[in-house]
LODOMAR-43118 format. One record per residue (C-alpha): y, z, x; residue number from 1. Coordinates in steps of 0.02 Angstrom, whole numbers, plus 32768, in hexadecimal, padded with zeros to 4 digits. Layout:
<atoms>
ATOM    yy    zz    xx  seq
ATOM     Y     Z     X  NUM
...
</atoms>
This chain:
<atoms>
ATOM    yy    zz    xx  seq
ATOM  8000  8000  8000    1
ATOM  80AC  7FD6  8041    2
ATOM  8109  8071  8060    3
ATOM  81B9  8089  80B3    4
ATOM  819E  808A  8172    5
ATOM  80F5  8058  816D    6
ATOM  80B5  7FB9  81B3    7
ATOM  8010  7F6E  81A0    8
ATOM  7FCB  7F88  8249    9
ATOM  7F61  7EF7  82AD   10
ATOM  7F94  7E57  8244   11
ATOM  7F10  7DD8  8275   12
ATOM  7EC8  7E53  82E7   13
ATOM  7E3C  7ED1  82F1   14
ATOM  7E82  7F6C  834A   15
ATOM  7E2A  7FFC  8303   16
ATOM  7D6A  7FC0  8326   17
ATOM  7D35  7F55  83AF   18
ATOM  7CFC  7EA0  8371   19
ATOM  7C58  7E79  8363   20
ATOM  7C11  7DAD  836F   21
ATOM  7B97  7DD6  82E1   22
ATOM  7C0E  7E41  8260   23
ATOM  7C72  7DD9  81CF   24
ATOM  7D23  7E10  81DD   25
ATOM  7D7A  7E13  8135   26
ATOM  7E4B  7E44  813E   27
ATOM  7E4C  7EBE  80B3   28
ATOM  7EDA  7EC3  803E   29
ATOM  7F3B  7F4D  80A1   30
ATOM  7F47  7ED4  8122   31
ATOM  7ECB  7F30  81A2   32
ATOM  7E49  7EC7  81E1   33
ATOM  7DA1  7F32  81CD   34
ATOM  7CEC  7F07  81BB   35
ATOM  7CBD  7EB9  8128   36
ATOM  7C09  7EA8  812C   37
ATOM  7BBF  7EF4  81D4   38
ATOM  7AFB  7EE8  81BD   39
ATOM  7AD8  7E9B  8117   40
ATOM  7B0C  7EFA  807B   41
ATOM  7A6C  7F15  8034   42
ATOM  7A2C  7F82  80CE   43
ATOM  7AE4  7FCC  80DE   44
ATOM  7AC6  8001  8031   45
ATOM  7A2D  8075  8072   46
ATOM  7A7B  80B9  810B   47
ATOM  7AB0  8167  80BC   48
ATOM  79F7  8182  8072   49
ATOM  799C  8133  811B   50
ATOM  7A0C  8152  81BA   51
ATOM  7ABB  8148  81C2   52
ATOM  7B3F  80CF  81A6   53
ATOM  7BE1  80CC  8216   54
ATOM  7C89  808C  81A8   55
ATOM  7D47  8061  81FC   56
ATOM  7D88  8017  816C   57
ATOM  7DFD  80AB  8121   58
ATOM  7E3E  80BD  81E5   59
ATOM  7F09  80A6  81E4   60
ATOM  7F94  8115  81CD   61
ATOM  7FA8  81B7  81D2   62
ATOM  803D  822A  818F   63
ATOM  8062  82DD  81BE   64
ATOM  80DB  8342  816B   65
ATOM  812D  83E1  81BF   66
ATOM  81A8  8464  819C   67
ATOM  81C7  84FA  814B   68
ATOM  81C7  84A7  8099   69
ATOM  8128  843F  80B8   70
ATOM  80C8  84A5  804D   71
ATOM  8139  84B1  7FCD   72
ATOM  8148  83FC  7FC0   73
ATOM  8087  83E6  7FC2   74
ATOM  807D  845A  7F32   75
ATOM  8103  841B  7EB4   76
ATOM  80BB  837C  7EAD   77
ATOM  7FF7  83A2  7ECC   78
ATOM  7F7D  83ED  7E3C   79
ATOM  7F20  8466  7ECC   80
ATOM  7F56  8500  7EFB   81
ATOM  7F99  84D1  7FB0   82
ATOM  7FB7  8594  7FEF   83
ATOM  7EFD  85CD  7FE3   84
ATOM  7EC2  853F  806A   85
ATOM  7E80  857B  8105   86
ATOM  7EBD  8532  81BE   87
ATOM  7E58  84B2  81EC   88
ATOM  7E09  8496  8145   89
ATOM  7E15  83EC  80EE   90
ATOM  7E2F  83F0  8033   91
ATOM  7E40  8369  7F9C   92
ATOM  7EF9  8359  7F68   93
ATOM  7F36  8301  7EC9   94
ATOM  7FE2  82C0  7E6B   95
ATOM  8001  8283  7DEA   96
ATOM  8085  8231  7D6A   97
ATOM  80DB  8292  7CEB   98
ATOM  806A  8249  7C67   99
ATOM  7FCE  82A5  7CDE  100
ATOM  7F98  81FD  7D29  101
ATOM  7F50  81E9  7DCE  102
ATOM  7FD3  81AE  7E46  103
ATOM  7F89  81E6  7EEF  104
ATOM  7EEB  8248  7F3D  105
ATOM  7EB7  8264  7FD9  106
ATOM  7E75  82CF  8063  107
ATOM  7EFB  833C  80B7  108
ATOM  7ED0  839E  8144  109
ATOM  7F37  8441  816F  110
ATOM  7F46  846F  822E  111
ATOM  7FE2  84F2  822C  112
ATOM  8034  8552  81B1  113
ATOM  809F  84D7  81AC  114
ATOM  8067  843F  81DB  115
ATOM  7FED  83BD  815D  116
ATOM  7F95  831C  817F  117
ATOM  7F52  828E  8117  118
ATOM  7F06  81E7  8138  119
ATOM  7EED  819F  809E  120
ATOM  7F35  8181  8004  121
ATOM  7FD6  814B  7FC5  122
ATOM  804C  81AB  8001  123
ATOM  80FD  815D  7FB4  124
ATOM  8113  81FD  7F31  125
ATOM  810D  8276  7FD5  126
ATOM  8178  8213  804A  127
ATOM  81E2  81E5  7FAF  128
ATOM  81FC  82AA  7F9B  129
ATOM  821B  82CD  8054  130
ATOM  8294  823C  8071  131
ATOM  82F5  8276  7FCF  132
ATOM  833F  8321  803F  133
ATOM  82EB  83A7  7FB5  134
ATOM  8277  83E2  8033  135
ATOM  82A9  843E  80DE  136
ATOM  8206  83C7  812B  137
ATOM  81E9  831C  8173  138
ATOM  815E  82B2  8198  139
ATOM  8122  8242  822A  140
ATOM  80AB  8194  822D  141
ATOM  8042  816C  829B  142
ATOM  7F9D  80F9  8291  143
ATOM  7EEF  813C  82C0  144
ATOM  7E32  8111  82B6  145
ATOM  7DCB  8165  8220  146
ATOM  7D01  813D  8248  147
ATOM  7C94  8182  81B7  148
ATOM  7BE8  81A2  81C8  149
ATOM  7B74  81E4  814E  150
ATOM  7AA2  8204  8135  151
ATOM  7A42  8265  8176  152
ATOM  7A57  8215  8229  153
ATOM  7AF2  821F  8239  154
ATOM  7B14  82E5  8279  155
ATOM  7A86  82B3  82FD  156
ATOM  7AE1  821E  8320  157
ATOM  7B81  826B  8346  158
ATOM  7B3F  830B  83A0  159
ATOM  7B00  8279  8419  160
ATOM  7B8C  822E  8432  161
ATOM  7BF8  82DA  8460  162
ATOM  7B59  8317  84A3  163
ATOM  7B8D  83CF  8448  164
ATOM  7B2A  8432  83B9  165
ATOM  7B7F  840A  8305  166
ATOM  7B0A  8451  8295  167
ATOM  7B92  84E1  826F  168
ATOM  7C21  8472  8243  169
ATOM  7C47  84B2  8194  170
ATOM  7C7C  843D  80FA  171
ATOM  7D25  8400  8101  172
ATOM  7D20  845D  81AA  173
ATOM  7D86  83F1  823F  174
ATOM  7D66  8406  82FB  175
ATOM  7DA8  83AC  8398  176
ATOM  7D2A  8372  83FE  177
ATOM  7D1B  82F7  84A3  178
ATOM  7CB3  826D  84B0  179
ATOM  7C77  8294  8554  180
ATOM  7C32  81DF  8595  181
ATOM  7CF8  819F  855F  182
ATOM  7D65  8243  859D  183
ATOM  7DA1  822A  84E3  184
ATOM  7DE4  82BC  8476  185
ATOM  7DAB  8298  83C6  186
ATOM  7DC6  82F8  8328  187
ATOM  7D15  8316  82AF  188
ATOM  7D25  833B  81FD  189
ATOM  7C98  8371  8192  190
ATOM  7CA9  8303  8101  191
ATOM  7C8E  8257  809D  192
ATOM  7C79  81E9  7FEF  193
ATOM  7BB2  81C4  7FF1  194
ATOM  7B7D  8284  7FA4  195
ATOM  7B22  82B8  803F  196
ATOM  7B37  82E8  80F3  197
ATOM  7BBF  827E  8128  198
ATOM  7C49  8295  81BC  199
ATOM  7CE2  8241  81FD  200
ATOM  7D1E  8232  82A1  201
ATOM  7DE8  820A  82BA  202
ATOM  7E64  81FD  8335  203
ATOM  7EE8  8179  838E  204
ATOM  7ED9  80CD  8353  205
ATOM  7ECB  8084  8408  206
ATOM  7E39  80F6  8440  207
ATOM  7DE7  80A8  839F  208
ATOM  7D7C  801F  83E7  209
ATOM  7D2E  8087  8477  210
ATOM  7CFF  8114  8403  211
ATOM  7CCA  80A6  8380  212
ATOM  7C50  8044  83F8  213
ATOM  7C07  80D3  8446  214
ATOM  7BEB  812D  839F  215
ATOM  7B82  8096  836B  216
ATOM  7B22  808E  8419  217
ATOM  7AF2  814B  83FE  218
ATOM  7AB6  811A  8354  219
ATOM  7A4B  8080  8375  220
ATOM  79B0  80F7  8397  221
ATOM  79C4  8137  82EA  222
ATOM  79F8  808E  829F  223
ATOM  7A9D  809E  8278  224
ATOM  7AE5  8013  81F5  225
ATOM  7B9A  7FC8  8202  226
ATOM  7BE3  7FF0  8160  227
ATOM  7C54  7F72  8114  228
ATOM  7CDC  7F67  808B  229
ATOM  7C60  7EEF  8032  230
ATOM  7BF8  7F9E  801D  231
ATOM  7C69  801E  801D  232
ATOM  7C88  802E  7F5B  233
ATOM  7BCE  805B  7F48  234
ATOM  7BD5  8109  7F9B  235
ATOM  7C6E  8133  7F46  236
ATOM  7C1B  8107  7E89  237
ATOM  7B5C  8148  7EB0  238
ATOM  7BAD  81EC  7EF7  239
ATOM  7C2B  821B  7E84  240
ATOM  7CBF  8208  7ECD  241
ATOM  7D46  8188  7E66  242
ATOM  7DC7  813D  7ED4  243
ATOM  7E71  80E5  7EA7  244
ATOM  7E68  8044  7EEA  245
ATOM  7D9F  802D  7EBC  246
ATOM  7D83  806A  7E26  247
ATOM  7E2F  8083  7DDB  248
ATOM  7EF0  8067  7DF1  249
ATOM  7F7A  80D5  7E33  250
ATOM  7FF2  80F3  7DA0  251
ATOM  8076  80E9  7E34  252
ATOM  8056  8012  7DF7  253
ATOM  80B8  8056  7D5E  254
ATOM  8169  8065  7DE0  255
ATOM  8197  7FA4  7DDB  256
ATOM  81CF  7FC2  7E87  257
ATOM  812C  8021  7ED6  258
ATOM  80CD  7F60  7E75  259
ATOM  814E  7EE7  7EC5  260
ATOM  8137  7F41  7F7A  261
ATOM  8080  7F6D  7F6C  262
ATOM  801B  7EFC  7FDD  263
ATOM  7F91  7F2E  7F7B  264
ATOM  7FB9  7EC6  7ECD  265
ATOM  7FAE  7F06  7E2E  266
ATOM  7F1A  7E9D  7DF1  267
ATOM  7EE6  7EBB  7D49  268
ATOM  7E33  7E6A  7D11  269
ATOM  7D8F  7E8A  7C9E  270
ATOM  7D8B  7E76  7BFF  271
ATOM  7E18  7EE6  7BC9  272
ATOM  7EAF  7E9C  7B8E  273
ATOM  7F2C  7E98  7C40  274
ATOM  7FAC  7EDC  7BD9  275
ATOM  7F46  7F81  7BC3  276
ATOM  7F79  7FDB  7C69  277
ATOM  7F4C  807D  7C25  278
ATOM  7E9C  8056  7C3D  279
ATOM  7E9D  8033  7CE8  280
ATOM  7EF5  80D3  7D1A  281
ATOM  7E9E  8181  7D11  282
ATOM  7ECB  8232  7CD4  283
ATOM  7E75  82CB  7D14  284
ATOM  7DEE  82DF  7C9D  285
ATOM  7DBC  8229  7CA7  286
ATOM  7D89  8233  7D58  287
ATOM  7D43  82F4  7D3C  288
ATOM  7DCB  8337  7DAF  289
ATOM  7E12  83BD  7D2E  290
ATOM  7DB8  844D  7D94  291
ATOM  7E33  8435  7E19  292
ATOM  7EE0  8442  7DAC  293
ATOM  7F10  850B  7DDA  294
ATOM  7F9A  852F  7D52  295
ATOM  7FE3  85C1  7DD1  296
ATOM  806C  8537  7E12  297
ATOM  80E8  84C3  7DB1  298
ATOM  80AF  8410  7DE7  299
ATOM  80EF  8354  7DB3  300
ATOM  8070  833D  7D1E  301
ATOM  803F  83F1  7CFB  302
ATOM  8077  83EB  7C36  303
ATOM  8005  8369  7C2B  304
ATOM  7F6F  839B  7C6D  305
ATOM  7F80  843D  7C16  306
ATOM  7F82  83CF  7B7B  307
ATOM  7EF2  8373  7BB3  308
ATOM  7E88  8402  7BF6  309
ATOM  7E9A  845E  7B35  310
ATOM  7E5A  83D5  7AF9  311
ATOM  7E06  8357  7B57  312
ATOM  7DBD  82AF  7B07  313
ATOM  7D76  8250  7B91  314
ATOM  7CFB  8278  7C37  315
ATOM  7CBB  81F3  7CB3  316
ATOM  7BF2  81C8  7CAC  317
ATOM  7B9A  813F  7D01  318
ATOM  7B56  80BA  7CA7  319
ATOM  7AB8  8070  7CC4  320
ATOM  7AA9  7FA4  7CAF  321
ATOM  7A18  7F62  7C5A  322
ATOM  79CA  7ED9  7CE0  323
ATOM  79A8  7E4F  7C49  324
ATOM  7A58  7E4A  7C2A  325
ATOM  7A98  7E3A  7CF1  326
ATOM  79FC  7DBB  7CFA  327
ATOM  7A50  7D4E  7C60  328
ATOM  7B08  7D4F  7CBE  329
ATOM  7AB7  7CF1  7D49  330
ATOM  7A51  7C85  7CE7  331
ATOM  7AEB  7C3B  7C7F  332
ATOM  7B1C  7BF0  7D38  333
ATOM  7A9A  7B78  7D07  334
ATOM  7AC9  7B4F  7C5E  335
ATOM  7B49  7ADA  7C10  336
ATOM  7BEF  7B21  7BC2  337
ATOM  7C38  7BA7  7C2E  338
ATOM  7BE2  7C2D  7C90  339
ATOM  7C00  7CDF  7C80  340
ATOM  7C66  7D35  7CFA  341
ATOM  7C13  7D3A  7DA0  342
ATOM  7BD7  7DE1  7DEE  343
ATOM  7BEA  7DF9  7EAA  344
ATOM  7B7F  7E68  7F08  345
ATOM  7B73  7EFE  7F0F  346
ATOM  7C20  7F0C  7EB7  347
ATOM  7C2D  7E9A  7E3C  348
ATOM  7CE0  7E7F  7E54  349
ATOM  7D01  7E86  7EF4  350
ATOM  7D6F  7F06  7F3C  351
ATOM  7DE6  7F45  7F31  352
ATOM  7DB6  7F4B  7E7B  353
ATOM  7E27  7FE4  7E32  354
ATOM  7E77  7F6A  7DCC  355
ATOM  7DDC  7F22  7D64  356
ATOM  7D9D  7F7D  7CC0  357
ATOM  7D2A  7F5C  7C44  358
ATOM  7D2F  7F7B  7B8C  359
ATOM  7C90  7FFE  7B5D  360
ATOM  7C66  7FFD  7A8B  361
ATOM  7BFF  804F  7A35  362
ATOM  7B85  8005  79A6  363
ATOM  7C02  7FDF  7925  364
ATOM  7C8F  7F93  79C3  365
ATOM  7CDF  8024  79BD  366
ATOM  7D36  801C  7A7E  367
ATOM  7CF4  80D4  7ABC  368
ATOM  7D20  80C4  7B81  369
ATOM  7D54  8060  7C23  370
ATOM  7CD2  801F  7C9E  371
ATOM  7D11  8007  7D47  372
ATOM  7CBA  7F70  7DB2  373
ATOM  7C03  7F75  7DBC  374
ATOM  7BB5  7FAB  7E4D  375
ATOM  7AF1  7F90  7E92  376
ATOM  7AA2  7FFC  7EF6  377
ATOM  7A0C  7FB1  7F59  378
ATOM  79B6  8064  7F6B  379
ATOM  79B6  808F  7EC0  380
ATOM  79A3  7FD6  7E80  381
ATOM  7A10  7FEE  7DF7  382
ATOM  7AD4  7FB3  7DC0  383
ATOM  7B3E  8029  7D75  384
ATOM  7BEF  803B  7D4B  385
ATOM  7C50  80DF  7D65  386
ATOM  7C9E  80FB  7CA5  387
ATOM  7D32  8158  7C55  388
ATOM  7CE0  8188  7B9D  389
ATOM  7CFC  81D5  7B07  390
ATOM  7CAA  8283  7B19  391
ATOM  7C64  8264  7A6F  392
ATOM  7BF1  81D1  7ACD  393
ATOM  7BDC  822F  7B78  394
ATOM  7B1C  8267  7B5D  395
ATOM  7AA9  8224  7BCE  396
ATOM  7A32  81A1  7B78  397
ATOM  7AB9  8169  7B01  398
ATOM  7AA3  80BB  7B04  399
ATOM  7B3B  803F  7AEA  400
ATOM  7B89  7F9B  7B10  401
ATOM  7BF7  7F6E  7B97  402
ATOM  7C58  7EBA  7B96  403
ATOM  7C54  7E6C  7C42  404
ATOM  7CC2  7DED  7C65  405
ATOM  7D87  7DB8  7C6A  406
ATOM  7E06  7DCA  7BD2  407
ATOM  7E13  7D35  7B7D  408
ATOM  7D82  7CD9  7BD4  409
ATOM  7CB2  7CE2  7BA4  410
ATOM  7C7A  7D85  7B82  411
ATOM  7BB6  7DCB  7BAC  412
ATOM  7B87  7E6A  7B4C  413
ATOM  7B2A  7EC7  7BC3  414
ATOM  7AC9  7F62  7B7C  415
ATOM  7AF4  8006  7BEF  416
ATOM  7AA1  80B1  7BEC  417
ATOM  7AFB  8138  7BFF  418
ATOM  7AC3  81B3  7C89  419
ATOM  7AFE  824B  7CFF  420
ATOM  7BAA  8245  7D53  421
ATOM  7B93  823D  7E14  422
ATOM  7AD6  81F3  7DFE  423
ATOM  7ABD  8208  7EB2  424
ATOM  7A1F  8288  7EBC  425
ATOM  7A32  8298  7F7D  426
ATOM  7A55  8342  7FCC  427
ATOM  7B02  836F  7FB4  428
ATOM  7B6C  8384  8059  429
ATOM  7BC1  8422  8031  430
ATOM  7B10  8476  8025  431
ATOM  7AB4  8405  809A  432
ATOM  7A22  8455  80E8  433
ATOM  7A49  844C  819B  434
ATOM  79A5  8482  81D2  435
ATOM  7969  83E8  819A  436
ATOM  79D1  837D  8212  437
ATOM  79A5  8345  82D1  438
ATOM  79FD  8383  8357  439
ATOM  7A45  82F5  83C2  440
ATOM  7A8F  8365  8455  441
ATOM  79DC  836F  84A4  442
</atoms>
């Protein structure tokens, strides 16, 4: 996203990964150039169940905000409770609209009193606060490498690497570590978007490369796959985890002047009408992040997420797509008139997909929810689509009808099954059980 003082970084260039002859380089749309599709997507698919994958893609800036007001700024405009947070400890910070829309989350990390980092996101509403003079803090940019690893690998993989024990690095935990073979100071983080073990390793953008190369020479023992943005959507939907961008919009696209800047586009598509933006933005209780609203602050949004949490309407499920219908899609490619829409894989609108929603019904065509873009996984075998519902239709085994395609153009009826919300039934990294896991410092 296009953000005052913030330049895409690289152009044409790769200059957080080394390249690699046999990887497909796709630009994404933030103008990074990042892997794409690093060792097929159907085995990059498996890599958090089998081994490990390794993922640069979300590598770029990073913002840290200082001062005595920091804090204070953080927690006027955030739904979390910013003053019971640990040093050192990551945590899951949200903002929203005054309507209670999802305008930003991200990981922040706090390393002083005083002093916050983030990575990710879209941080316009936070710079736009600390640029307007309210807030006795400022912030700094600079651009840095974010490798992601996660399965049950991937701790082994790293303790090899910085030839150190791990096993006690707590969830959301950070530690600075060096990579001895490089005489590189790297930062680890326990955390990640697949639902089980999963780590990241950051630090300045032009030691990148080297760490990023030796990381995947430590893992080749272990069989380490090069994660892609091709596959990336599919840990993100199996685990649980919704993300602006892939599986719904930033309601900062309402600000005409955030949608004329962003280098992301507002791209509305599915087969809701594009003049229904509400439905491809996302309250609280649509993505099942009302557990994290504390009501002991005044935030931007509170009034209406105290509206919506006395009375909530809709949750998020996953729906299940019946294979006879997917099989049909394809099969109209080889009939005359026009062909249904055509689904990519294993996101089957390629990403970034925030913007496309489907319209769910129920057995009278009553519209009861929003499907975001389907997604396969190629270890479960199955498509699903991450769903904002209707509580009323949120029991698993409810079975209705979701209507794939693009406004305006052939529609395919596609029966869905609704089922649990993450469906991931890996072992969750926040309890992972570390005894479990091979030491790689041997």
């Amino acid at each position: 996203m296009a953000v005052s003082g913030i330049d895409p970084v690289g152009g044409n260039e790769l200059v957080f990964e080394p390249k690699q002859s046999d990887v497909l380089l796709y630009t994404h749309k933030t103008g990074i150039v990042a892997t794409w599709e690093g060792d097929g997507w159907y085995d990059e698919c498996r890599s958090w169940f089998e081994t490990s994958y390794i993922h640069a893609g979300i590598s770029g800036f990073q913002l840290t905000i200082t001062g005595p007001e920091a804090q204070k700024m953080l927690s006027d405009i955030s739904i979390n409770n910013v003053y019971k947070w640990p040093i050192g400890k990551c945590k899951h910070l949200v903002q929203l609209d005054n309507e209670g829309l999802i305008t930003n989350h991200a990981l922040f990390m706090r390393d002083a009193d005083d002093v916050f980092r983030t990575t990710a996101g879209i941080p316009n509403q936070i710079i736009g606060c600390l640029e307007s003079g309210a807030y006795d803090a400022k912030y700094a940019i600079d651009f840095v490498y974010i490798f992601q690893f996660s399965g049950p690998k991937s701790l082994t993989i790293l303790e090899k690497l910085c030839e150190c024990d791990l096993h006690d690095v707590g969830f959301l935990d950070t530690r600075k570590l060096v990579i001895p073979s490089l005489g590189i100071e790297t930062e680890l983080c326990r955390i990640g978007m697949s639902g089980t073990l999963a780590y990241e390793l950051r630090g300045p953008k032009d030691d990148g490369p080297a760490v990023y190369a030796a990381a995947l020479e430590a893992g080749k023992e272990y069989g380490i796959k090069r994660l892609g943005w091709r596959s990336y959507p599919v840990n993100h939907s199996f685990g649980g985890f919704p993300q602006q961008t892939c599986s719904f919009e930033t309601a900062m696209f309402k600000d005409p002047v955030f949608r004329e800047a962003s280098l992301a586009p507002f791209s509305p598509k599915g087969s809701i009408d594009p003049a229904d933006e509400r439905s491809r933005y996302r309250s609280l209780s649509e993505v099942n992040w009302l557990w994290m609203a504390k009501f002991d602050h005044d935030f931007i949004g509170r009034a209406a997420v105290e509206a919506e949490a006395a009375n909530p309407t809709r949750g998020i499920v996953t729906l299940i797509w019946n294979p006879e219908d997917i099989v049909d899609i394809y099969k109209s490619l080889w009939e005359e008139g026009e062909p249904y829409k055509f689904m990519e894989f294993p996101s089957g609108e390629q990403q970034p997909a925030g913007g496309h929603q489907d319209y769910v019904t129920d057995a009278s065509g009553n519209v009861v929810g929003w499907a975001s873009s389907p997604i396969y996984s190629s270890w479960y075998h199955k498509t699903i689509s991450p769903c904002a519902i209707d509580l009323a239709y949120a029991e698993p085994g409810t079975e209705l009808t979701l209507k794939w395609g693009d406004y305006g153009k052939r529609i395919k009826d596609v029966r869905v099954t609704v089922a649990k919300y993450p469906y991931i039934d890996a072992d969750d990294n926040r309890d992972y059980d570390m005894s479990t896991v091979e030491r790689g410092n041997k």
